[in-house]
DRENGU-904895 format. One record per residue: residue number from 1; x, y negated, z negated of N, C-alpha, C in turn; residue in three letters. Coordinates in pm, 1 decimal, decimal comma, padded with zeros to 6 digits. Layout:
N
+-----+----------+----------+----------+----------+----------+----------+----------+----------+----------+------+
: pos :      n.x :      n.y :      n.z :     ca.x :     ca.y :     ca.z :      c.x :      c.y :      c.z : code :
+-----+----------+----------+----------+----------+----------+----------+----------+----------+----------+------+
: NUM :        X :        Y :        Z :        X :        Y :        Z :        X :        Y :        Z :  ALA :
...
+-----+----------+----------+----------+----------+----------+----------+----------+----------+----------+------+
***
This chain:
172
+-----+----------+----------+----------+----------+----------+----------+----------+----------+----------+------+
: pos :      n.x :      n.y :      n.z :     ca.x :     ca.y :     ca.z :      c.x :      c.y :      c.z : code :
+-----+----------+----------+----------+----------+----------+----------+----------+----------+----------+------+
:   1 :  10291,9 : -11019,7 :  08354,2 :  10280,2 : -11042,8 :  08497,0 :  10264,6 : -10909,7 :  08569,9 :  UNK :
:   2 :  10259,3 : -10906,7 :  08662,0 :  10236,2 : -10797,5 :  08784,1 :  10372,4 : -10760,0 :  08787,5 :  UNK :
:   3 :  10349,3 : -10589,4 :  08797,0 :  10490,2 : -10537,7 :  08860,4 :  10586,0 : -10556,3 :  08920,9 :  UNK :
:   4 :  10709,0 : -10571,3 :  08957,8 :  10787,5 : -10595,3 :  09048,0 :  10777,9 : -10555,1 :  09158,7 :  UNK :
:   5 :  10779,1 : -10624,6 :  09265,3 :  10752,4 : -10571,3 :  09378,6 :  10911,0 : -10440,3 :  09412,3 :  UNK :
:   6 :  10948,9 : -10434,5 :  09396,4 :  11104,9 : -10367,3 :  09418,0 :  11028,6 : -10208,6 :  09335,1 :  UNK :
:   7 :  11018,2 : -10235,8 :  09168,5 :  11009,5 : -10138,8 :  09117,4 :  10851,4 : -10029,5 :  09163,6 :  UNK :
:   8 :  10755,3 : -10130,8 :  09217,6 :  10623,6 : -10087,6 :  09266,5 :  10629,4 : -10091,6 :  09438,7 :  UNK :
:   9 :  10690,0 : -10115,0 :  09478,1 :  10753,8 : -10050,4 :  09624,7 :  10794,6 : -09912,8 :  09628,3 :  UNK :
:  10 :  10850,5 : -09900,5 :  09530,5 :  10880,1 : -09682,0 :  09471,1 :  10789,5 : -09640,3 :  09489,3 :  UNK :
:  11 :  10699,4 : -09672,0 :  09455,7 :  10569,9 : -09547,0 :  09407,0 :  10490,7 : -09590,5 :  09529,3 :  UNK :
:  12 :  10521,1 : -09694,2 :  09626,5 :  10421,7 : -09730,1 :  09689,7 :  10441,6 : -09622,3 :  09802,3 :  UNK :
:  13 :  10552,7 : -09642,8 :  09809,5 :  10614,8 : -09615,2 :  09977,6 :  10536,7 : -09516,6 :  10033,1 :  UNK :
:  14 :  10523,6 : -09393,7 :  09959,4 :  10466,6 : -09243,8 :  10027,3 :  10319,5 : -09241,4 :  09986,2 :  UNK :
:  15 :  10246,0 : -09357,8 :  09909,8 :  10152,8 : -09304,1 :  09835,0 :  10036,9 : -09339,3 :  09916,9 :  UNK :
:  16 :  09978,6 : -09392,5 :  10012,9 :  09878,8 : -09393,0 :  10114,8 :  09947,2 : -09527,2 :  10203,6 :  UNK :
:  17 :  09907,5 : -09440,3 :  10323,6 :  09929,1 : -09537,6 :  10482,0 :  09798,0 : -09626,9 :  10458,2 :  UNK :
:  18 :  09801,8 : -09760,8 :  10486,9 :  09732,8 : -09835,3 :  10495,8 :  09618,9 : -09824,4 :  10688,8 :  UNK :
:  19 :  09523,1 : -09798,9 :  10713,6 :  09459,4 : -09715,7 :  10791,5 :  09445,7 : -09813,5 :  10901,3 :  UNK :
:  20 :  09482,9 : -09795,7 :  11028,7 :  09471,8 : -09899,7 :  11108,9 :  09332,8 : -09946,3 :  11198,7 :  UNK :
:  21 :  09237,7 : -09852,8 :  11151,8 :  09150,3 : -09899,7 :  11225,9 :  08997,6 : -09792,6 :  11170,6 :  UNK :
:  22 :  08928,1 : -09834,1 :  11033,7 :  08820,8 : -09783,4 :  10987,0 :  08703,3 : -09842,0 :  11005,3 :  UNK :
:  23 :  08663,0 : -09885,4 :  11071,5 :  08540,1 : -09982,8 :  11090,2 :  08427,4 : -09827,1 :  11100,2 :  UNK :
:  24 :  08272,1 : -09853,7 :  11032,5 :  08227,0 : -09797,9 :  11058,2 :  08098,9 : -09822,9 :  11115,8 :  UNK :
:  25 :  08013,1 : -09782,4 :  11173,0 :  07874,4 : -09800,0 :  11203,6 :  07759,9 : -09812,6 :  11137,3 :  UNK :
:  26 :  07752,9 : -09778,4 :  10999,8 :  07708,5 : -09722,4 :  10903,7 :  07636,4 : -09839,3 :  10846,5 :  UNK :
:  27 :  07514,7 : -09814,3 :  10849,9 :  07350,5 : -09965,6 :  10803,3 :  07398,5 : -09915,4 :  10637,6 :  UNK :
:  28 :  07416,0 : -09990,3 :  10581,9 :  07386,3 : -10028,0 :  10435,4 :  07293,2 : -10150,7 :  10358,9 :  UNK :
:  29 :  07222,4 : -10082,9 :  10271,3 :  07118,3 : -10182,3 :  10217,0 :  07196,3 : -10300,6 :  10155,4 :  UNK :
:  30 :  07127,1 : -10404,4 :  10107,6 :  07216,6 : -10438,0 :  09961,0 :  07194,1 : -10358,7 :  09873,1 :  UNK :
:  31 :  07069,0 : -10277,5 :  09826,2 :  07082,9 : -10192,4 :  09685,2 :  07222,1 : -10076,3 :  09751,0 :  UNK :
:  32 :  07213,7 : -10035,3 :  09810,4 :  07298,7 : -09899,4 :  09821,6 :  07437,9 : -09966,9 :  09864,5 :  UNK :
:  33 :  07450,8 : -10089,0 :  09900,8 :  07597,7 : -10110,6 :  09872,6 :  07639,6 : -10187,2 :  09711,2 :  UNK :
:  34 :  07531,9 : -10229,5 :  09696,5 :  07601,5 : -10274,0 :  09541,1 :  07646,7 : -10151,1 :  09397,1 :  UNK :
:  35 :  07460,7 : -10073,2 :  09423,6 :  07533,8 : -09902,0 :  09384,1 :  07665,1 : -09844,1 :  09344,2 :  UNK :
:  36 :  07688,0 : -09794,6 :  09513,8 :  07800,8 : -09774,4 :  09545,1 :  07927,9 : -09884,8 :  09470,9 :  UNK :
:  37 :  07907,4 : -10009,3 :  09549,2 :  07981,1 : -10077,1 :  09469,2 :  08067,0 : -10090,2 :  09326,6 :  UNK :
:  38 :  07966,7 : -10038,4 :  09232,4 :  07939,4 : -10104,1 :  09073,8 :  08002,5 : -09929,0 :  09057,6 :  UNK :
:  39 :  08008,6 : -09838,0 :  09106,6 :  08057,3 : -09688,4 :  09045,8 :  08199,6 : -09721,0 :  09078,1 :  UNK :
:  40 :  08262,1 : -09763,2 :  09220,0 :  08382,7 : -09724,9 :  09236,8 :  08422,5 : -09834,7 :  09148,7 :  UNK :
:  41 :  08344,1 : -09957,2 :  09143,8 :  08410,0 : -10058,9 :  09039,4 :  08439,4 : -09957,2 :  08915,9 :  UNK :
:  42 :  08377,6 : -09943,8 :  08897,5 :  08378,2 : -09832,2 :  08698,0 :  08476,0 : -09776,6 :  08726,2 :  UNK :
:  43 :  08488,9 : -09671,7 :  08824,2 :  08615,0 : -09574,8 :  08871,3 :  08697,2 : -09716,3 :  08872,2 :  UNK :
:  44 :  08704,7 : -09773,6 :  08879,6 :  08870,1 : -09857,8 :  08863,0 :  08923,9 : -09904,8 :  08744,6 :  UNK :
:  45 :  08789,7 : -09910,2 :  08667,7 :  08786,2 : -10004,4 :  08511,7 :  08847,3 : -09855,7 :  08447,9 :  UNK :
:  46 :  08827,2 : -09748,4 :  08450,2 :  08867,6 : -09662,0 :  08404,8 :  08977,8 : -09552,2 :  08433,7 :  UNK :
:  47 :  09019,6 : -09588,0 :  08595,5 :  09113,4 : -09543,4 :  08651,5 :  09284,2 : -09613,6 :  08553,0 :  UNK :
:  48 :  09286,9 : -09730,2 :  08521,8 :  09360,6 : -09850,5 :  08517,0 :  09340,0 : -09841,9 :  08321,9 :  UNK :
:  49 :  09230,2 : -09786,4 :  08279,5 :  09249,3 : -09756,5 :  08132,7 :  09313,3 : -09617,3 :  08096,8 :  UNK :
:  50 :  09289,7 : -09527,9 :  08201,6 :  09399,2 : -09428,1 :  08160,4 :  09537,7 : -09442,4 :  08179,4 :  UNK :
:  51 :  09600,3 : -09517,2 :  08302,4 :  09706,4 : -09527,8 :  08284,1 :  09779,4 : -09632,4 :  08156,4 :  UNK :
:  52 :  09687,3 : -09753,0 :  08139,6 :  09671,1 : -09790,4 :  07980,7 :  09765,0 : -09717,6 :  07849,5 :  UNK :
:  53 :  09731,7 : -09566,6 :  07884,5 :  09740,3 : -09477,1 :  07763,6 :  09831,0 : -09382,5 :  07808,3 :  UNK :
:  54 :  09847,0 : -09345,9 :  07929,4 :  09918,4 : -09225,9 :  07956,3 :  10043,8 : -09259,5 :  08022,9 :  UNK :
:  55 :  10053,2 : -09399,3 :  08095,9 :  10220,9 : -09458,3 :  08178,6 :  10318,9 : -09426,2 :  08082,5 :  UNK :
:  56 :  10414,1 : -09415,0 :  08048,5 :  10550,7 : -09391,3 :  08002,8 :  10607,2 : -09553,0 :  08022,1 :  UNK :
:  57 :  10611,1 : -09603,7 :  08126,3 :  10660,8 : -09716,3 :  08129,8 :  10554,8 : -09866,2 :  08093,1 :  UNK :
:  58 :  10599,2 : -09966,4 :  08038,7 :  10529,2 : -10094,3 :  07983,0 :  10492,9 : -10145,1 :  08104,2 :  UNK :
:  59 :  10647,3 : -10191,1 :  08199,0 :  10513,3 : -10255,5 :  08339,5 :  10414,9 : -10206,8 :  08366,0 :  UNK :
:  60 :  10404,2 : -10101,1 :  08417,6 :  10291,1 : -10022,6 :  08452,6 :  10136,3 : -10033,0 :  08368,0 :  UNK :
:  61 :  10223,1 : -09998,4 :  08238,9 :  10088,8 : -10048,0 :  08175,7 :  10039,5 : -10172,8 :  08129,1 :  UNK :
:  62 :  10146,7 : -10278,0 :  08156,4 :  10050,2 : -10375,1 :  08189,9 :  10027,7 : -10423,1 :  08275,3 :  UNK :
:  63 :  10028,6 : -10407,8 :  08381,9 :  10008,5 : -10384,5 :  08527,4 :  09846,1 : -10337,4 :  08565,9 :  UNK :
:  64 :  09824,3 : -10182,8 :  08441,2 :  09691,7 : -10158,8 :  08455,4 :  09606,1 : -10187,3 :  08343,2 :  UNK :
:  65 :  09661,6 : -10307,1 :  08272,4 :  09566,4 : -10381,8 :  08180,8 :  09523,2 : -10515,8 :  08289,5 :  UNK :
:  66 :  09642,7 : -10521,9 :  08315,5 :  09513,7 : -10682,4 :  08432,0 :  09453,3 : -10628,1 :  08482,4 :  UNK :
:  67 :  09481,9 : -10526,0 :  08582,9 :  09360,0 : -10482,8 :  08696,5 :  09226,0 : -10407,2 :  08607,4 :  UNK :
:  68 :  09263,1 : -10394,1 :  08542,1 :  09117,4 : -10353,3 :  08424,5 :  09009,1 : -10471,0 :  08411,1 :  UNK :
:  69 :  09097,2 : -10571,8 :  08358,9 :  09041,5 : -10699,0 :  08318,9 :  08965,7 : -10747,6 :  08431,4 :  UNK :
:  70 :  09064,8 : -10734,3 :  08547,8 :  09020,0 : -10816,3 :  08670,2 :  08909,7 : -10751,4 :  08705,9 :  UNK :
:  71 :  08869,5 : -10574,1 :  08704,3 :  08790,4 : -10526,0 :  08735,3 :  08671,8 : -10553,7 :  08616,9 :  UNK :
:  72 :  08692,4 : -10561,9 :  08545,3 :  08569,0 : -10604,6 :  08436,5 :  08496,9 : -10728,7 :  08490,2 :  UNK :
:  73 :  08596,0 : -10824,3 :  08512,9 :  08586,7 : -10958,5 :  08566,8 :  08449,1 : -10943,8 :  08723,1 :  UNK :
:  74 :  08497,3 : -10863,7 :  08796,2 :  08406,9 : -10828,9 :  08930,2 :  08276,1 : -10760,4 :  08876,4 :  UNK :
:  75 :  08290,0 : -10672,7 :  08765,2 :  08138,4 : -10627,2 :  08738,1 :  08081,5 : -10712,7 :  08754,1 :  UNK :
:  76 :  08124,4 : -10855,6 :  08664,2 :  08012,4 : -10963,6 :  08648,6 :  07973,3 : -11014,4 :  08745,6 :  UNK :
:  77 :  08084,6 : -11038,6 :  08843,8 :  08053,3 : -11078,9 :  08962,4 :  07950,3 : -11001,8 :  09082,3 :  UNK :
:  78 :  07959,3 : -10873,0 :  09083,5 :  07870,0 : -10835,7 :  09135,8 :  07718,9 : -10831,9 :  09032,6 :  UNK :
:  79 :  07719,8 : -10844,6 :  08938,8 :  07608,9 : -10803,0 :  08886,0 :  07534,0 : -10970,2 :  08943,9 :  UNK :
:  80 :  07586,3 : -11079,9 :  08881,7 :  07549,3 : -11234,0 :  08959,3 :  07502,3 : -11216,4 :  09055,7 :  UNK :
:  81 :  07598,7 : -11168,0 :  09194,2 :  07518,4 : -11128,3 :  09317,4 :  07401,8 : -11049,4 :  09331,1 :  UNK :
:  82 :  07364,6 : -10965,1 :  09272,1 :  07284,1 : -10877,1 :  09287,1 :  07149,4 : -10921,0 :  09179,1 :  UNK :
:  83 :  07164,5 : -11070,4 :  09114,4 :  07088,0 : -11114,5 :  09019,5 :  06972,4 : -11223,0 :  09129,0 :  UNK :
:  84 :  07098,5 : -11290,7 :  09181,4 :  07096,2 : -11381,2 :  09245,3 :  06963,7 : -11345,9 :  09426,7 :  UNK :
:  85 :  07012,4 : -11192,9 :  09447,4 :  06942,2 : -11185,3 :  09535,0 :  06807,7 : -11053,8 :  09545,2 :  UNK :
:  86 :  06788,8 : -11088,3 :  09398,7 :  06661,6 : -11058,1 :  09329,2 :  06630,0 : -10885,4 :  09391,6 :  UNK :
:  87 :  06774,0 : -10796,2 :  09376,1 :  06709,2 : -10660,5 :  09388,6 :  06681,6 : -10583,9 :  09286,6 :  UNK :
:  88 :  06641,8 : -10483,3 :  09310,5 :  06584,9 : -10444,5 :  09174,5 :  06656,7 : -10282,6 :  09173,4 :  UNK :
:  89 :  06860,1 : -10308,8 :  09167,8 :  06934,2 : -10179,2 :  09111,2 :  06950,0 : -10190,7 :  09014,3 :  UNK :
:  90 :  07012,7 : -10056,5 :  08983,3 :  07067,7 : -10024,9 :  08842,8 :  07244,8 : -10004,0 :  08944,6 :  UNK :
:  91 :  07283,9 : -10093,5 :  08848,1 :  07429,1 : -10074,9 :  08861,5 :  07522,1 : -09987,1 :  08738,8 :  UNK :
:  92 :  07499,0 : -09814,5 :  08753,1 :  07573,0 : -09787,1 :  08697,1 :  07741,1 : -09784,5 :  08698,5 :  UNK :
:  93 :  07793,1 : -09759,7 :  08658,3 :  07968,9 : -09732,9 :  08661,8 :  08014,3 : -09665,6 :  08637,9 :  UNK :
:  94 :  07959,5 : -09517,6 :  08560,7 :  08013,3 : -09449,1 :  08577,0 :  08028,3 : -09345,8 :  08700,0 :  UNK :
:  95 :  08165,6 : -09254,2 :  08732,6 :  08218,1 : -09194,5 :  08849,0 :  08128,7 : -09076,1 :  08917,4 :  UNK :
:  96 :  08098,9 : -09085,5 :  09031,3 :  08030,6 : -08951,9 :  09061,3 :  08088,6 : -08847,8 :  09047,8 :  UNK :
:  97 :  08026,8 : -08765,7 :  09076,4 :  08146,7 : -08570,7 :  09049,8 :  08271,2 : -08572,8 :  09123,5 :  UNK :
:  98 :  08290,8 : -08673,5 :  09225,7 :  08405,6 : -08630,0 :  09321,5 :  08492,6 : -08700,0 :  09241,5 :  UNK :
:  99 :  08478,3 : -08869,0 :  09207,1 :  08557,4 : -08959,2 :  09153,2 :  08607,6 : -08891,7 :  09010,5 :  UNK :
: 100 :  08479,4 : -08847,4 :  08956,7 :  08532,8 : -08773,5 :  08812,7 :  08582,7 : -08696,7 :  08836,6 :  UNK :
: 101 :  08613,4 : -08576,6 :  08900,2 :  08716,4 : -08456,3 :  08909,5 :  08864,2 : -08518,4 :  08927,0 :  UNK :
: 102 :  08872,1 : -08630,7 :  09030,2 :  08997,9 : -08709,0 :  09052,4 :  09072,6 : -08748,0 :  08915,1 :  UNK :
: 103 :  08950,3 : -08839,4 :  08858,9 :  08983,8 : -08885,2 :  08716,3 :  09048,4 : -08778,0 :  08585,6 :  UNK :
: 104 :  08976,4 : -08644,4 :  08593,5 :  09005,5 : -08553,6 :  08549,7 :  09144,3 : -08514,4 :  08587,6 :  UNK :
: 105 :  09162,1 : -08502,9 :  08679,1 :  09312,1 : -08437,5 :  08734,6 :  09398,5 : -08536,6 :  08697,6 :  UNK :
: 106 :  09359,0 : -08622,8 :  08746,1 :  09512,5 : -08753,7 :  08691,4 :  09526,1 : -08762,2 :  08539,4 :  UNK :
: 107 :  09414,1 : -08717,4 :  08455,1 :  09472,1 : -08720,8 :  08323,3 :  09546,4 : -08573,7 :  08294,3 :  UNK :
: 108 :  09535,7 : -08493,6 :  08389,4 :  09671,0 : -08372,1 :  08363,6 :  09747,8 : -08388,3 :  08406,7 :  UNK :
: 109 :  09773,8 : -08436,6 :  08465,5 :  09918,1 : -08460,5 :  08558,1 :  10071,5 : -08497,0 :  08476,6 :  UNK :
: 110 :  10135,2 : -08450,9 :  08481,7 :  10249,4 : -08425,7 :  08411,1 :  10274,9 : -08563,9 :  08379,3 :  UNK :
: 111 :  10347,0 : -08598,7 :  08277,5 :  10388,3 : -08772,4 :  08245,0 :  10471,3 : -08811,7 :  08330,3 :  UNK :
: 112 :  10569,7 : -08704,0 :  08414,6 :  10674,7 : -08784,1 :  08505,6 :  10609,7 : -08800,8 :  08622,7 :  UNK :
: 113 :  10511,6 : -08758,9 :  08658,7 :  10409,5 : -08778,3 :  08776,5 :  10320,5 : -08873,4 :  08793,1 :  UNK :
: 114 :  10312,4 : -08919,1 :  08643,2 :  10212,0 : -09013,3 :  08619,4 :  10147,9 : -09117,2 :  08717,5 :  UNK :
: 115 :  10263,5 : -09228,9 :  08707,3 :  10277,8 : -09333,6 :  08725,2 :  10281,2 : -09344,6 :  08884,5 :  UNK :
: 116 :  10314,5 : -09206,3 :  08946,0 :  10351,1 : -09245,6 :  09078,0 :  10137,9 : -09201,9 :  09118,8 :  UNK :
: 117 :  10093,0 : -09081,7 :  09096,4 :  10017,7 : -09025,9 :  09140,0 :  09872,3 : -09147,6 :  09056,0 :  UNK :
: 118 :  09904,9 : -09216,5 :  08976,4 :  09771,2 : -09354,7 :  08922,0 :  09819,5 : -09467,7 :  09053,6 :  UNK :
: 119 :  09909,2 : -09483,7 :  09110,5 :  09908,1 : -09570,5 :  09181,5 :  09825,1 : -09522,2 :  09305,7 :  UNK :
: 120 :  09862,7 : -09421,4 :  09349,2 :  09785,9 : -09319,6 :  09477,8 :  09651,9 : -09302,4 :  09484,4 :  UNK :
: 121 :  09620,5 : -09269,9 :  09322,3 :  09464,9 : -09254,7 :  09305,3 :  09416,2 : -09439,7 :  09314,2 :  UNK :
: 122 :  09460,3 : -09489,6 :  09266,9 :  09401,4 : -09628,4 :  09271,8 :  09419,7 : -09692,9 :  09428,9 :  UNK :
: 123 :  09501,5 : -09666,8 :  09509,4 :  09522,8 : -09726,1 :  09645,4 :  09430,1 : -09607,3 :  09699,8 :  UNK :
: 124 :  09374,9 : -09485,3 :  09693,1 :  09290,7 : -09468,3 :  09765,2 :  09103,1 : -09542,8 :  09740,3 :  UNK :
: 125 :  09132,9 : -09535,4 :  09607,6 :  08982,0 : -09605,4 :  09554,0 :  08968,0 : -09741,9 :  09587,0 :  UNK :
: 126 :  09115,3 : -09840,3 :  09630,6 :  09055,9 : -09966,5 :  09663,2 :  09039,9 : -09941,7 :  09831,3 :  UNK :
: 127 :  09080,5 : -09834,4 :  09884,6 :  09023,0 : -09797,1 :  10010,4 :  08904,4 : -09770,3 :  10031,1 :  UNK :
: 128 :  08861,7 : -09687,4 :  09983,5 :  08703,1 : -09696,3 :  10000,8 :  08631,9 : -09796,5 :  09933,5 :  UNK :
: 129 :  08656,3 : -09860,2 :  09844,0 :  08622,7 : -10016,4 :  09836,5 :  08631,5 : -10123,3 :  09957,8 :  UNK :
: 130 :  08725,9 : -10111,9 :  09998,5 :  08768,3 : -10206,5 :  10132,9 :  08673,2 : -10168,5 :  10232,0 :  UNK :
: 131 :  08649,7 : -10034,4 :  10276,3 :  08539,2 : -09982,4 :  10370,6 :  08393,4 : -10042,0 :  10373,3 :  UNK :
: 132 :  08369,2 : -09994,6 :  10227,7 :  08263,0 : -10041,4 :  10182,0 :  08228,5 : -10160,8 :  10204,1 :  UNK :
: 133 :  08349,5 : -10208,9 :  10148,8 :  08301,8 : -10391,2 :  10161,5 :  08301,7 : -10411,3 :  10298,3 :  UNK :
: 134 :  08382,0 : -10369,8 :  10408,5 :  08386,8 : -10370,1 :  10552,0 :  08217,8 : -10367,4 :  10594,2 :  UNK :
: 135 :  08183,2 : -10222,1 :  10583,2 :  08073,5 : -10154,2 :  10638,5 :  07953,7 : -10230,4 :  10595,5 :  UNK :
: 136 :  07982,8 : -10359,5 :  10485,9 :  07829,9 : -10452,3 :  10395,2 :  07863,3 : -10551,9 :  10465,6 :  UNK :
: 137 :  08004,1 : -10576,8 :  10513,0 :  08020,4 : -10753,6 :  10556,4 :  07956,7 : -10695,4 :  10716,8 :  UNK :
: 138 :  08001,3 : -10613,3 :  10806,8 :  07919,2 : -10618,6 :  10936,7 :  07759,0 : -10571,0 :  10946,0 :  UNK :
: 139 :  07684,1 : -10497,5 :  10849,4 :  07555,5 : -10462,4 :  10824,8 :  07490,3 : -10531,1 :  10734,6 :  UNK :
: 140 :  07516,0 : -10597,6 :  10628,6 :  07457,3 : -10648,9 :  10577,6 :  07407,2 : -10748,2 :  10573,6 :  UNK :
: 141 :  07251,5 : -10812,9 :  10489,2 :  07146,2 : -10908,8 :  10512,8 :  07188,4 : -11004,7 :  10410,8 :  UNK :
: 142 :  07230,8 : -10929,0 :  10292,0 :  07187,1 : -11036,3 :  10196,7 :  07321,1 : -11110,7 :  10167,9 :  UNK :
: 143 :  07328,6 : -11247,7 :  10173,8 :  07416,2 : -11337,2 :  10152,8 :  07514,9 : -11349,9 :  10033,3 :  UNK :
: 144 :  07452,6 : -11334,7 :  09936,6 :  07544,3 : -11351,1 :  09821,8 :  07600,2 : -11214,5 :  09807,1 :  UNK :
: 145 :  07538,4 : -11068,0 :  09830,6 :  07636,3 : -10980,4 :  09838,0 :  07743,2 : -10936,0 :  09946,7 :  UNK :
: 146 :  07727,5 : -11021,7 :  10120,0 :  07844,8 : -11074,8 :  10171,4 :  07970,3 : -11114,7 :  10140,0 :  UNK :
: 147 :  07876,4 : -11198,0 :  10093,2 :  08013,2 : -11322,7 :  09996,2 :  08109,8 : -11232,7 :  09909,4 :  UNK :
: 148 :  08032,8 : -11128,6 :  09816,7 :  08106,0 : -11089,8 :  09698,9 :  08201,8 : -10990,8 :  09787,1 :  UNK :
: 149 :  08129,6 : -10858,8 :  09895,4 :  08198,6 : -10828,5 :  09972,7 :  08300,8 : -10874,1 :  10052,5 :  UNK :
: 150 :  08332,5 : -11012,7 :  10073,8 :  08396,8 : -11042,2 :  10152,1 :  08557,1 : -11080,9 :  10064,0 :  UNK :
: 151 :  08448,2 : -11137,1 :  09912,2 :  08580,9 : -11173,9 :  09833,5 :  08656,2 : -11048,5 :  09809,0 :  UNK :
: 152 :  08547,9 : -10954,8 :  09768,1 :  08631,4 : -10826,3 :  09722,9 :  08752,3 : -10756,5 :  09857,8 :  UNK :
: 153 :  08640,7 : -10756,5 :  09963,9 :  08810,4 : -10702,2 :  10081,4 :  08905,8 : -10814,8 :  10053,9 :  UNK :
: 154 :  08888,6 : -10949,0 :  10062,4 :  09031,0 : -10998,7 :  10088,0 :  09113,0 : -10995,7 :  09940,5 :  UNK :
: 155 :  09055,1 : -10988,1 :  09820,5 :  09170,1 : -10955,1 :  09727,7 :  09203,9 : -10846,5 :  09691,3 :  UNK :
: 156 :  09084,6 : -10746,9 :  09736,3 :  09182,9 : -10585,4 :  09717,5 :  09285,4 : -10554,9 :  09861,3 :  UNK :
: 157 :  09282,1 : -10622,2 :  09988,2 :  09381,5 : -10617,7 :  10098,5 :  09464,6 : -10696,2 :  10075,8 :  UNK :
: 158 :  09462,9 : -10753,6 :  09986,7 :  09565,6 : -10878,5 :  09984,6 :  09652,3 : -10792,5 :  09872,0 :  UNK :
: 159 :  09605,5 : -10715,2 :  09726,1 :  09648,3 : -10642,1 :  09675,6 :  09768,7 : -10547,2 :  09667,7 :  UNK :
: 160 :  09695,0 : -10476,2 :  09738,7 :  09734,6 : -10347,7 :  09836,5 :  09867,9 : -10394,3 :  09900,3 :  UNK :
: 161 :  09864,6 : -10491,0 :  10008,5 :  09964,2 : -10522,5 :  10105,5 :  10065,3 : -10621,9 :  10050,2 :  UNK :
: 162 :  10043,0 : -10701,9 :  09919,0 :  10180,8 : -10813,9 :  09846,6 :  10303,8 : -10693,0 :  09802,1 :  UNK :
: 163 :  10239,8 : -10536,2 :  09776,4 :  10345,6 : -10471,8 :  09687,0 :  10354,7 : -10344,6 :  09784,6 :  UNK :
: 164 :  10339,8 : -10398,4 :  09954,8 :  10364,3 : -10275,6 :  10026,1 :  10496,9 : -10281,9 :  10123,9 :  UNK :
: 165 :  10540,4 : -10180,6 :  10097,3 :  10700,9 : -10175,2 :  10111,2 :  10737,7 : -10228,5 :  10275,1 :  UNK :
: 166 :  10824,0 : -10303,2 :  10236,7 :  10862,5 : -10379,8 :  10414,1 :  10929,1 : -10233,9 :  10502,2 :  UNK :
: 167 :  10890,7 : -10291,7 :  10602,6 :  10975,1 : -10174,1 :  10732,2 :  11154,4 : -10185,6 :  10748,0 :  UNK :
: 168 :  11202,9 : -10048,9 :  10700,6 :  11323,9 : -10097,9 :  10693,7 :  11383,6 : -10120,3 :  10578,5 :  UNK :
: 169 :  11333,4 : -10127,7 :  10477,5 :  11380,4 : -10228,2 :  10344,0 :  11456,8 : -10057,6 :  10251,9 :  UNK :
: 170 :  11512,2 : -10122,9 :  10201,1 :  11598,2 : -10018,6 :  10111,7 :  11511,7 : -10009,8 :  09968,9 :  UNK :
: 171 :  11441,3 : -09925,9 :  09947,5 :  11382,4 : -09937,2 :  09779,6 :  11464,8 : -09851,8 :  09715,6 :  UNK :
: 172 :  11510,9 : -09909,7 :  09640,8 :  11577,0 : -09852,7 :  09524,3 :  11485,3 : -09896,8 :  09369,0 :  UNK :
+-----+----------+----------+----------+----------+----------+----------+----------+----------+----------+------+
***
């Protein structure tokens, strides 16, 4: 199952403010949001396999065996969408130079650091996922990659916010 909310409330607390107001202006195609899309997807499939290998603790790592899965699960799903509305990308997955340097650093990161600093890196990457999907659901034409955008913000916000620490609450 998914982490405890108590024990993943720890690592949550300091590790990114949830942003109150990112909307952007910004025209996106469907090719250049699915693109985009299908890399930070990879950056997650692989964000969630290093901690796989490097957590110290079992929740955690299986924690980042579902979200692996689940992210494998969305490749397909976007790739459907993007089948479906007959463009003609290449959806690679692997990380650009910025995402890979990130990726790079979190696999040095000390083992007692681990666990807190894979949660941080992953709550910022489903942030710019969330944007993304934001910036395709108000600019964008094509329907079925709406849709996928729209599924993707509400289960990576829905994500994000089931294991985000209440106001007030004592985490221990």
């Amino acid at each position: 199952m998914f982490m405890s909310p108590h024990n993943l409330t720890a690592l949550l607390s300091n590790a990114l403010p949830f942003p109150a107001a990112h909307k952007f202006n910004r025209s996106l195609t469907g090719a250049q949001f699915a693109a985009r899309a299908s890399m930070l997807n990879g950056c997650a499939i692989k964000l969630h396999r290093l901690a796989i290998e490097r957590s110290s603790r079992a929740e955690v790592r299986d924690y980042a065996r579902q979200m692996a899965e689940a992210h494998i699960w969305t490749a397909e799903a976007l790739l459907t969408s993007v089948q479906s509305t007959h463009l003609h990308v290449e959806l690679y997955q692997q990380p650009d130079d910025r995402h890979h340097r990130r990726l790079e650093a979190l696999n040095l990161v000390a083992l007692p650091d681990f666990d807190y600093d894979y949660i941080d890196a992953q709550n910022r990457l489903y942030m710019e996922l969330i944007v993304l999907s934001e910036q395709y659901i108000e600019t964008g034409a094509d329907k079925a990659l709406a849709f996928f955008a729209t599924n993707t913000l509400s289960y990576l916000s829905h994500h994000l916010q089931q294991f985000a620490p209440l106001a007030g609450a004592d985490c221990q």
